[in-house]
PDB file as gemmi writes it, atoms N, CA and C in Angstrom:
CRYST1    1.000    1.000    1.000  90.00  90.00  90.00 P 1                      
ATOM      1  N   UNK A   1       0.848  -1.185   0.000  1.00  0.00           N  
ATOM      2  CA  UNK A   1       0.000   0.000   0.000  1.00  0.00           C  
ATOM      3  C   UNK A   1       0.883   1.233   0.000  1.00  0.00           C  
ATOM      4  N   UNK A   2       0.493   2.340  -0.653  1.00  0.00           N  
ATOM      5  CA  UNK A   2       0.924   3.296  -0.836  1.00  0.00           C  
ATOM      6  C   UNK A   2       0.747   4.087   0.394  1.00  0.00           C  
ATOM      7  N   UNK A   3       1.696   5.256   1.141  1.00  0.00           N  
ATOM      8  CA  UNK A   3       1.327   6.229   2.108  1.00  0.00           C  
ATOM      9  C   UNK A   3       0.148   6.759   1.916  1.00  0.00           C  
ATOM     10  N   UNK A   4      -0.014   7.055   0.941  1.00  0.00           N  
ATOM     11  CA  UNK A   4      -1.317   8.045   0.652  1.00  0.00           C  
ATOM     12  C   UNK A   4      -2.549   7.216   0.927  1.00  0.00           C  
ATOM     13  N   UNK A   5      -2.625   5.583   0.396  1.00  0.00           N  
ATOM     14  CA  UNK A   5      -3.389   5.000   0.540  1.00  0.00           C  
ATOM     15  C   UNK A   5      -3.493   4.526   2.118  1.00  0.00           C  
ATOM     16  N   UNK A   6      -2.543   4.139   2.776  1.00  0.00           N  
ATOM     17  CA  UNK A   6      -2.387   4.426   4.532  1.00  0.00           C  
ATOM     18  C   UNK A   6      -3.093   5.529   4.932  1.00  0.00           C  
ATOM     19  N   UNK A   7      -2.725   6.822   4.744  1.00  0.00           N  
ATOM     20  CA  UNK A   7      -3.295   8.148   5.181  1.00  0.00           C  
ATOM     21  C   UNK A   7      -4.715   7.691   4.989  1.00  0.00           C  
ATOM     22  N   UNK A   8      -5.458   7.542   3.603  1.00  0.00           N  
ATOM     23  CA  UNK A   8      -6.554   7.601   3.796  1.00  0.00           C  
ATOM     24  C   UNK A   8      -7.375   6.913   4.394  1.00  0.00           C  
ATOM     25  N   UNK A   9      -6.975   5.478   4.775  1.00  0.00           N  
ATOM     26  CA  UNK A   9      -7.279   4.150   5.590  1.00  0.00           C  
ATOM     27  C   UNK A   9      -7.615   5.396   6.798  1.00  0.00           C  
ATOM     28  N   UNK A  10      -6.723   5.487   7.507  1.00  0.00           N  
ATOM     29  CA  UNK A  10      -6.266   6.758   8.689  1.00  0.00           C  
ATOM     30  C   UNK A  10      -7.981   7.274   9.013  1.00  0.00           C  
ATOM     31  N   UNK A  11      -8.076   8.020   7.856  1.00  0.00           N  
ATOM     32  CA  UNK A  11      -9.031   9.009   7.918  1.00  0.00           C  
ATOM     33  C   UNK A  11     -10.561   8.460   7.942  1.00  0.00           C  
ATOM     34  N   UNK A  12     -10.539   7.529   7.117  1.00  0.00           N  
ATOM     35  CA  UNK A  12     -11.611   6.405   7.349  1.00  0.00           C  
ATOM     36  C   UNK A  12     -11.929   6.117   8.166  1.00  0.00           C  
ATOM     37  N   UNK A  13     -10.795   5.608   8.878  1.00  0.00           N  
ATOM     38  CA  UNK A  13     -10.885   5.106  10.867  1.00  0.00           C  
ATOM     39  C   UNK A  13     -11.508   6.124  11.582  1.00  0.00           C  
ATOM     40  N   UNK A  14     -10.790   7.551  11.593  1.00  0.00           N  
ATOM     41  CA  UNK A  14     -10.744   8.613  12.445  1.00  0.00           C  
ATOM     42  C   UNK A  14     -12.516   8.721  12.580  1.00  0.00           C  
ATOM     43  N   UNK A  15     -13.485   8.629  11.145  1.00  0.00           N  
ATOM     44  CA  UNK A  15     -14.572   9.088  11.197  1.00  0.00           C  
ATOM     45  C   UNK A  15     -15.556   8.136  12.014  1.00  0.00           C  
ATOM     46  N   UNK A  16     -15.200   6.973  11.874  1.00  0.00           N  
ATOM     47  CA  UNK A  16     -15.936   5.994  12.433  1.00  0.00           C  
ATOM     48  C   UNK A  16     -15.443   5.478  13.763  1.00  0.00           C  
ATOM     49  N   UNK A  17     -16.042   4.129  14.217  1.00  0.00           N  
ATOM     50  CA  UNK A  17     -15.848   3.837  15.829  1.00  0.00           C  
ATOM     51  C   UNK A  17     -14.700   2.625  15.260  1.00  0.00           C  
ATOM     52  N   UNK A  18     -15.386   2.061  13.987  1.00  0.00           N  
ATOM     53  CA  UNK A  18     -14.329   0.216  13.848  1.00  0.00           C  
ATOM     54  C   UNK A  18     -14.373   0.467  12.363  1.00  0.00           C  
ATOM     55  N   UNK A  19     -13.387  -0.614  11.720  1.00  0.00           N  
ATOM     56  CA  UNK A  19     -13.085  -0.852  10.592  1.00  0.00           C  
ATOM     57  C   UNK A  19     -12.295  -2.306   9.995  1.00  0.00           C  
ATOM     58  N   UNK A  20     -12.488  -2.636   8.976  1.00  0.00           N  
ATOM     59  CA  UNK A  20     -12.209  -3.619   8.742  1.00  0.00           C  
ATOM     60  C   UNK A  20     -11.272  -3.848   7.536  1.00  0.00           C  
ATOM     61  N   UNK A  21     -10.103  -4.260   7.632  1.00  0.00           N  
ATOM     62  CA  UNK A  21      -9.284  -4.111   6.396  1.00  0.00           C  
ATOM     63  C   UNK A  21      -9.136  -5.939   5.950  1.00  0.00           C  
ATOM     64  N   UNK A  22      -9.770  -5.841   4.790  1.00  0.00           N  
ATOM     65  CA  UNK A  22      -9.731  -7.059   3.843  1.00  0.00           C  
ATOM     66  C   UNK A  22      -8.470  -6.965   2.425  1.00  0.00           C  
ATOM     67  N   UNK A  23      -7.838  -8.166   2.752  1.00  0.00           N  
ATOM     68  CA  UNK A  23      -7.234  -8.558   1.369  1.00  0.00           C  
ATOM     69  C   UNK A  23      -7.307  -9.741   1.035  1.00  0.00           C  
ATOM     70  N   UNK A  24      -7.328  -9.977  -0.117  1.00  0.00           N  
ATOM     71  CA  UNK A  24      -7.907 -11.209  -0.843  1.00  0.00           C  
ATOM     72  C   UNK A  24      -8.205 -11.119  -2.661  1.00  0.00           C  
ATOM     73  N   UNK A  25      -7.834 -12.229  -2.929  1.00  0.00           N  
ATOM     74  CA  UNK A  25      -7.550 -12.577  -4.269  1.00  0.00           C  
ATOM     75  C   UNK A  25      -8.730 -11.616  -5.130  1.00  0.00           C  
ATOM     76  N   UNK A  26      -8.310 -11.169  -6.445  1.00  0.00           N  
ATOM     77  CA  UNK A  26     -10.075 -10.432  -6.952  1.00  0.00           C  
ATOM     78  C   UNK A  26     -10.956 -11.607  -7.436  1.00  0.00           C  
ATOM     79  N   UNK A  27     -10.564 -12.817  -7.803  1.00  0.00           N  
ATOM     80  CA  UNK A  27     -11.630 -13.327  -8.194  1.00  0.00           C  
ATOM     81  C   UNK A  27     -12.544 -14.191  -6.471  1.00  0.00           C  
ATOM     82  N   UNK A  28     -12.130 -13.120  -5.860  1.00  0.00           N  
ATOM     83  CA  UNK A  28     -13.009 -13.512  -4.293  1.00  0.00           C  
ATOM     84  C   UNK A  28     -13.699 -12.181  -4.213  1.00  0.00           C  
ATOM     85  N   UNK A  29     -13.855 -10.922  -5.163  1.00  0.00           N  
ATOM     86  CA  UNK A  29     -14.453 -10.038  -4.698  1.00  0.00           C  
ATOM     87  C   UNK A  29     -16.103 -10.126  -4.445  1.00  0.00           C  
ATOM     88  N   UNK A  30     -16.651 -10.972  -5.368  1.00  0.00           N  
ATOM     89  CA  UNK A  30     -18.131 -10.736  -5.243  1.00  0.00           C  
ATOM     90  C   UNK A  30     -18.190 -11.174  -3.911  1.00  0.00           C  
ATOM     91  N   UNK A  31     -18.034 -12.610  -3.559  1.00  0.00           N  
ATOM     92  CA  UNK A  31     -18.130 -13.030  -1.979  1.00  0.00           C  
ATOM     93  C   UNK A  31     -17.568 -11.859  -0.919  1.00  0.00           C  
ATOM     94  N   UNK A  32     -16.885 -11.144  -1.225  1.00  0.00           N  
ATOM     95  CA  UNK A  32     -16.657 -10.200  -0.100  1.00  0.00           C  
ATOM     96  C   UNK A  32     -17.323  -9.306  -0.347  1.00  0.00           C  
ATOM     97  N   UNK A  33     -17.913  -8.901  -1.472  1.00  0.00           N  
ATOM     98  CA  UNK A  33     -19.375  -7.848  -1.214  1.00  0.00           C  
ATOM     99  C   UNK A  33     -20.353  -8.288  -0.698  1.00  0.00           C  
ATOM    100  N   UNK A  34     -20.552  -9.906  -0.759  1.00  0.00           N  
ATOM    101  CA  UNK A  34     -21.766 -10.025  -0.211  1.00  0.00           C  
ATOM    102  C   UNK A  34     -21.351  -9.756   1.514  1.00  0.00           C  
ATOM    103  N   UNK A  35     -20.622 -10.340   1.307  1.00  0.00           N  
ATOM    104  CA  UNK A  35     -20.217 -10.263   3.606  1.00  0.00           C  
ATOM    105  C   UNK A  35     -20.160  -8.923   4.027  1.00  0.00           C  
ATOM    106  N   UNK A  36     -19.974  -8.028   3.336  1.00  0.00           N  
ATOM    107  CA  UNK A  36     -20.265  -6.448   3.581  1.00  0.00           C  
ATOM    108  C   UNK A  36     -20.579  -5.620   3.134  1.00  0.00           C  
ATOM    109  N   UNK A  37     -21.975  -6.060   2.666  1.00  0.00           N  
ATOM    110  CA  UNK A  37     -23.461  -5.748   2.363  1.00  0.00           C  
ATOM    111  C   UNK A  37     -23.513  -4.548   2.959  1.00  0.00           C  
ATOM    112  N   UNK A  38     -23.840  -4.780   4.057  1.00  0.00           N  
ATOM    113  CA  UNK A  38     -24.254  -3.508   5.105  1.00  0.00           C  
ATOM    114  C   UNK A  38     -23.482  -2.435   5.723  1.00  0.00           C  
ATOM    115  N   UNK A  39     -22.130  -2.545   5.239  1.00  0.00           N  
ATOM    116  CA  UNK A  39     -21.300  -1.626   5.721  1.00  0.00           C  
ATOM    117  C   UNK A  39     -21.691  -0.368   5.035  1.00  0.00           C  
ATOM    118  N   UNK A  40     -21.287   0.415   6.396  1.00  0.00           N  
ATOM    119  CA  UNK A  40     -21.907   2.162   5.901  1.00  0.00           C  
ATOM    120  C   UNK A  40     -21.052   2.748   4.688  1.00  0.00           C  
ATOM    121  N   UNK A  41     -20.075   2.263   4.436  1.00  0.00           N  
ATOM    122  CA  UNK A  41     -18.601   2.884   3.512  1.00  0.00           C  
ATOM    123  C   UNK A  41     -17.644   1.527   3.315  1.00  0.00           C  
ATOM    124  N   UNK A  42     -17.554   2.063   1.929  1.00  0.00           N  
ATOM    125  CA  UNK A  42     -16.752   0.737   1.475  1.00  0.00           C  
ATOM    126  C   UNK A  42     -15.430   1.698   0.484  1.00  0.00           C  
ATOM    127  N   UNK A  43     -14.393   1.209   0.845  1.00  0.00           N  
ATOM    128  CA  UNK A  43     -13.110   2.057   0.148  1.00  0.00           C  
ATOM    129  C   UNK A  43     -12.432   0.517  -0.309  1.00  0.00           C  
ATOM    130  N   UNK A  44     -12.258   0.990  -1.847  1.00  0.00           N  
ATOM    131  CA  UNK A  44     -11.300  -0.250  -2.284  1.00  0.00           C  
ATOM    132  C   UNK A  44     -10.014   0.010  -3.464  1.00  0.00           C  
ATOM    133  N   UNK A  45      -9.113  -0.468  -2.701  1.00  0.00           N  
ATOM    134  CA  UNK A  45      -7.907  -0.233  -3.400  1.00  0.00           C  
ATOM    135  C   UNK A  45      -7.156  -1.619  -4.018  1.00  0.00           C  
ATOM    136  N   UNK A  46      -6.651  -1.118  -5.611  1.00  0.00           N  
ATOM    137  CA  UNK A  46      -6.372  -2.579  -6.491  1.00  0.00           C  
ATOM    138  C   UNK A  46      -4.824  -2.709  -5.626  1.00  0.00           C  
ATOM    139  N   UNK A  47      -4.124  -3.886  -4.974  1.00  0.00           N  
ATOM    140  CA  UNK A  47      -2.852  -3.781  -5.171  1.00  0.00           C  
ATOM    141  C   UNK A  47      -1.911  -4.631  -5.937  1.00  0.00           C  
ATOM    142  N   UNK A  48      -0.713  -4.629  -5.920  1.00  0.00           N  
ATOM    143  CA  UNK A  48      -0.082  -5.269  -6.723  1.00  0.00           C  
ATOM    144  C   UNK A  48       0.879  -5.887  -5.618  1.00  0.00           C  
ATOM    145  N   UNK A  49       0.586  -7.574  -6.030  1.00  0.00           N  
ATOM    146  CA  UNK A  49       1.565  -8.218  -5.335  1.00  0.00           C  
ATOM    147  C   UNK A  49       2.359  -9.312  -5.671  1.00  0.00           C  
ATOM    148  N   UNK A  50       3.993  -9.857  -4.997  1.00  0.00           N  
ATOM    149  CA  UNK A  50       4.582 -10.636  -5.819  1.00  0.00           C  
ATOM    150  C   UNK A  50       4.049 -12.204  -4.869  1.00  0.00           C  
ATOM    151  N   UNK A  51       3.602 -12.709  -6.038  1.00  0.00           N  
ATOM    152  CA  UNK A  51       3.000 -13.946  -5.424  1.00  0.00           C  
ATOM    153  C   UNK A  51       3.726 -14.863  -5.138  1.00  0.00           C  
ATOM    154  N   UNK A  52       4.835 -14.893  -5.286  1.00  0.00           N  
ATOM    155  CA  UNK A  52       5.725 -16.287  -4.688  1.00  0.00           C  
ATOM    156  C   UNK A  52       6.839 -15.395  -3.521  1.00  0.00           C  
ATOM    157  N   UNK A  53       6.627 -14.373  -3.682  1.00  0.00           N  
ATOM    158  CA  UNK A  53       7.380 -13.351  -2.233  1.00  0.00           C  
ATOM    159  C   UNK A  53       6.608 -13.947  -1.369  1.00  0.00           C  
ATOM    160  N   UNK A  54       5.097 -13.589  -1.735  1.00  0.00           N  
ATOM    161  CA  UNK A  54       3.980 -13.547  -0.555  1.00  0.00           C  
ATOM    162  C   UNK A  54       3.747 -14.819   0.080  1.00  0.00           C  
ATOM    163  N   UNK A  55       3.886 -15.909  -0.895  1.00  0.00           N  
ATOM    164  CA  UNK A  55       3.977 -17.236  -0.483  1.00  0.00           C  
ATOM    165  C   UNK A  55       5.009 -17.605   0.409  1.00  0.00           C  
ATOM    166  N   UNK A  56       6.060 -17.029   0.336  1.00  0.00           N  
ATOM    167  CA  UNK A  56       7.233 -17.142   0.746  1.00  0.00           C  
ATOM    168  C   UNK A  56       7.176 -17.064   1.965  1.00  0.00           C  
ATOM    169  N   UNK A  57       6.485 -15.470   2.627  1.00  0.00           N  
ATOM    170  CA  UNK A  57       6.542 -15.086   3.674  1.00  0.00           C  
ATOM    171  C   UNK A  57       5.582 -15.677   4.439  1.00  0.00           C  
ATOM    172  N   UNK A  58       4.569 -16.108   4.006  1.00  0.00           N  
ATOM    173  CA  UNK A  58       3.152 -16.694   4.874  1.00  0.00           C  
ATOM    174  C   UNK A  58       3.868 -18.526   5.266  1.00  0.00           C  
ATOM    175  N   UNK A  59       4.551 -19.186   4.168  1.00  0.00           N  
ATOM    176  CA  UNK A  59       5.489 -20.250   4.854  1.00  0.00           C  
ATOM    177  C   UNK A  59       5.963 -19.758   5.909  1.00  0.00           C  
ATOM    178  N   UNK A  60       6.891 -18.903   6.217  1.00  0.00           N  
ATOM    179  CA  UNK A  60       8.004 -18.597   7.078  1.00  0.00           C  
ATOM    180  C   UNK A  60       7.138 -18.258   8.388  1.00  0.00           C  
ATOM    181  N   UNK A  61       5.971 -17.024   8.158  1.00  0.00           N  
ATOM    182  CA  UNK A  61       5.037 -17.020   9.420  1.00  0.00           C  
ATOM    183  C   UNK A  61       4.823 -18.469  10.124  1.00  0.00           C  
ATOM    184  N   UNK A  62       4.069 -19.298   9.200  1.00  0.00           N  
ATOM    185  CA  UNK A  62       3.818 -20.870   9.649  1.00  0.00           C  
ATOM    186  C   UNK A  62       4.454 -21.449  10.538  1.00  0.00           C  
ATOM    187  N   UNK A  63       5.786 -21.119   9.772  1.00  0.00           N  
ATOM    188  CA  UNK A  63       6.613 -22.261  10.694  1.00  0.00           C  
ATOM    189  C   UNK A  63       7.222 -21.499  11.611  1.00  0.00           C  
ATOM    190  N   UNK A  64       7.307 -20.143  12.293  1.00  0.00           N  
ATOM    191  CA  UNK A  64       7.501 -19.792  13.492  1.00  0.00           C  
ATOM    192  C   UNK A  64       6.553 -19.409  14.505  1.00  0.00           C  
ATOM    193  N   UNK A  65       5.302 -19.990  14.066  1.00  0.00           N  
ATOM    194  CA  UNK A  65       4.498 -19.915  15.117  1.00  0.00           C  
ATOM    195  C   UNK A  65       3.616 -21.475  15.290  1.00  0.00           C  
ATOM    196  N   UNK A  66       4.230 -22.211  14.454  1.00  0.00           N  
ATOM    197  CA  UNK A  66       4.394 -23.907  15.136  1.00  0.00           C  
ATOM    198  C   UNK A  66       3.410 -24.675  13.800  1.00  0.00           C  
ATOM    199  N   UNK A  67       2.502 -23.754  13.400  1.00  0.00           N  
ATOM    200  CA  UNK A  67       1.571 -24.485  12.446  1.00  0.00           C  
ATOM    201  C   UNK A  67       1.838 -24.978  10.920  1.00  0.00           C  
ATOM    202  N   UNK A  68       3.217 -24.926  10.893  1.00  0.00           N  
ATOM    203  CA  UNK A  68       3.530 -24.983   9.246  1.00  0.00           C  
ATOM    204  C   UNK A  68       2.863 -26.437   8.316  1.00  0.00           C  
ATOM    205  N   UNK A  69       2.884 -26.033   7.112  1.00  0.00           N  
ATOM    206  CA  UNK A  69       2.521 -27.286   6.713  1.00  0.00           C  
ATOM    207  C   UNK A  69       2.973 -28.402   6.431  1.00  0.00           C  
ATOM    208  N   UNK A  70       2.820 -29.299   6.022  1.00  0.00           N  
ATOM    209  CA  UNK A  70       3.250 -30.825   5.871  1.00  0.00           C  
ATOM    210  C   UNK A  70       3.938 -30.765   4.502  1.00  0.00           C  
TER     211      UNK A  70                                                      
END                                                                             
């Protein structure tokens, strides 16, 4: 995420009491519109990510907090 896109997260928060930050693949977006249907404000930003970095790092989480996979 970009600063600017941080800042505005920021400001989002500031107006409201809670908030919810989702990431997830786009071909999962319709299912995540339906689960937040009812939210008063919806802000969505495209990002760009390296998918075998990201893989990389969610292994490494795994296995230092005991649950890695087989």
């Amino acid at each position: 995420m970009s600063r600017s896109d941080l800042k505005d997260l920021g400001e989002l928060l500031d107006e409201g009491q809670s908030g919810l930050v989702v990431v997830a693949a786009t071909d999962l977006e319709a299912h995540i519109e339906d689960a937040i249907a009812r939210a008063n404000k919806v802000e969505k930003k495209q990002l760009q990510a390296d998918q075998q970095a990201l893989g990389s790092e969610i292994d490494e989480a795994a296995q230092s907090d005991g649950t890695a996979k087989s």
